[in-house]
C-alpha positions in Angstrom: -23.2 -18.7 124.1 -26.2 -18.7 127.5 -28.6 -17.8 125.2 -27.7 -20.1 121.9 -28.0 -22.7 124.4 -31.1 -21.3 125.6 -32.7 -21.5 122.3 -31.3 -24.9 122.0 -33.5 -26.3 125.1 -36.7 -24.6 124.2 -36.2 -26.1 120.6 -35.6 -29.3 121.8 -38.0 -29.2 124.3 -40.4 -27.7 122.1 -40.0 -30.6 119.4 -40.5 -33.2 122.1 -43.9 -31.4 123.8 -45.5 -31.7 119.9 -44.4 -35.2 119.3 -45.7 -36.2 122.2 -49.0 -35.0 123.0 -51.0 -35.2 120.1 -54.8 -37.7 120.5 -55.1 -39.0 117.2 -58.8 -38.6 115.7 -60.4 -42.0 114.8 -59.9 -42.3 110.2 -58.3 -39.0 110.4 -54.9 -37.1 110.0 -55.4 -35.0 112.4 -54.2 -34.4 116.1 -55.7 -32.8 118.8 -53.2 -31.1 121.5 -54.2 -29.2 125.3 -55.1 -25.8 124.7 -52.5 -25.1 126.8 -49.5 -27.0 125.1 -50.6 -25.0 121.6 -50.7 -21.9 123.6 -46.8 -22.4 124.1 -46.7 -24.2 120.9 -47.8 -20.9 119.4 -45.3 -18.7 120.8 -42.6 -20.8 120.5 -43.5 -20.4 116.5 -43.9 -16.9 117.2 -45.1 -14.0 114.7 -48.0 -11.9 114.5 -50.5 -14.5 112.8 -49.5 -16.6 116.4 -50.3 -14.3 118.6 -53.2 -13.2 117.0 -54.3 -16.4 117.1 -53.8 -17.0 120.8 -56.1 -14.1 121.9 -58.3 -15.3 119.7 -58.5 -18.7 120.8 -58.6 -18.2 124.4 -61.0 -15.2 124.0 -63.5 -18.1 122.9 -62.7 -20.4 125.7 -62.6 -18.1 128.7 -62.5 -21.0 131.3 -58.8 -21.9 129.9 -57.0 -21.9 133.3 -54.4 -18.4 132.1 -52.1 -19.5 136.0 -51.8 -23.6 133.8 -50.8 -21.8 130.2 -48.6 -19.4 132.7 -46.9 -22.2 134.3 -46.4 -24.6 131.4 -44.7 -21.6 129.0 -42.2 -20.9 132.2 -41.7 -24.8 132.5 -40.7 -24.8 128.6 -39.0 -21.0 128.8 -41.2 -19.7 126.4 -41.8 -15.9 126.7 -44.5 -13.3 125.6 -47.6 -15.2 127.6 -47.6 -12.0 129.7 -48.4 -9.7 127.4 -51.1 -11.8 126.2 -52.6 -12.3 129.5 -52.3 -8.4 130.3 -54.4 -8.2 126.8 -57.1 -10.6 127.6 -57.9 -9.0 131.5 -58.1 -5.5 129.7 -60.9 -6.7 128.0 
C-alpha cells in the first residue's frame, strides 16, 4: 500500500511540474521546460529511449548543474539520476 501511494505522489506531482513550467514560444505550439525539470520529466516516463536521451542531452550541455538535476529528482522522488550521473563522470 507505501509504495502505490508512493507512485501516486510522484504521478501527481509529476503531472503538476509539466503543467506548470512550460515558456510558451511566441506563434508556436511548442513549450520550452528547465533542463533540469525534463531530466526528471524523463525518468519519471522512464524506458530506454529516456535514458538514452538524458546522457545524450546533458553530454551536450556539460555546464547543466548534475547537484540541481540531483536535488530536484529527490524533491519529486524520482529515481535512476544516479546511475546516469555515475555514466556521465566515467566519461
Amino acid at each position: 500500500m507505501e509504495q502505490e501511494s508512493e507512485l501516486v505522489f510522484q504521478a501527481e506531482a509529476v503531472v503538476r511540474l509539466a503543467h506548470s513550467l512550460g515558456h510558451d514560444l511566441e506563434n508556436s505550439p511548442l513549450r520550452i521546460i528547465p533542463l533540469p525539470h525534463l531530466v526528471v520529466l524523463k525518468l519519471y516516463a522512464g524506458g530506454l529511449k529516456s535514458m538514452t536521451d538524458i546522457v545524450e542531452v546533458l553530454s551536450l550541455n556539460e555546464d547543466a548543474d548534475l547537484d540541481a538535476i540531483d536535488a530536484l529528482c529527490k524533491r519529486y522522488r524520482v529515481t535512476g539520476f544516479a546511475k546516469i550521473r555515475e555514466e556521465l563522470e566515467s566519461r
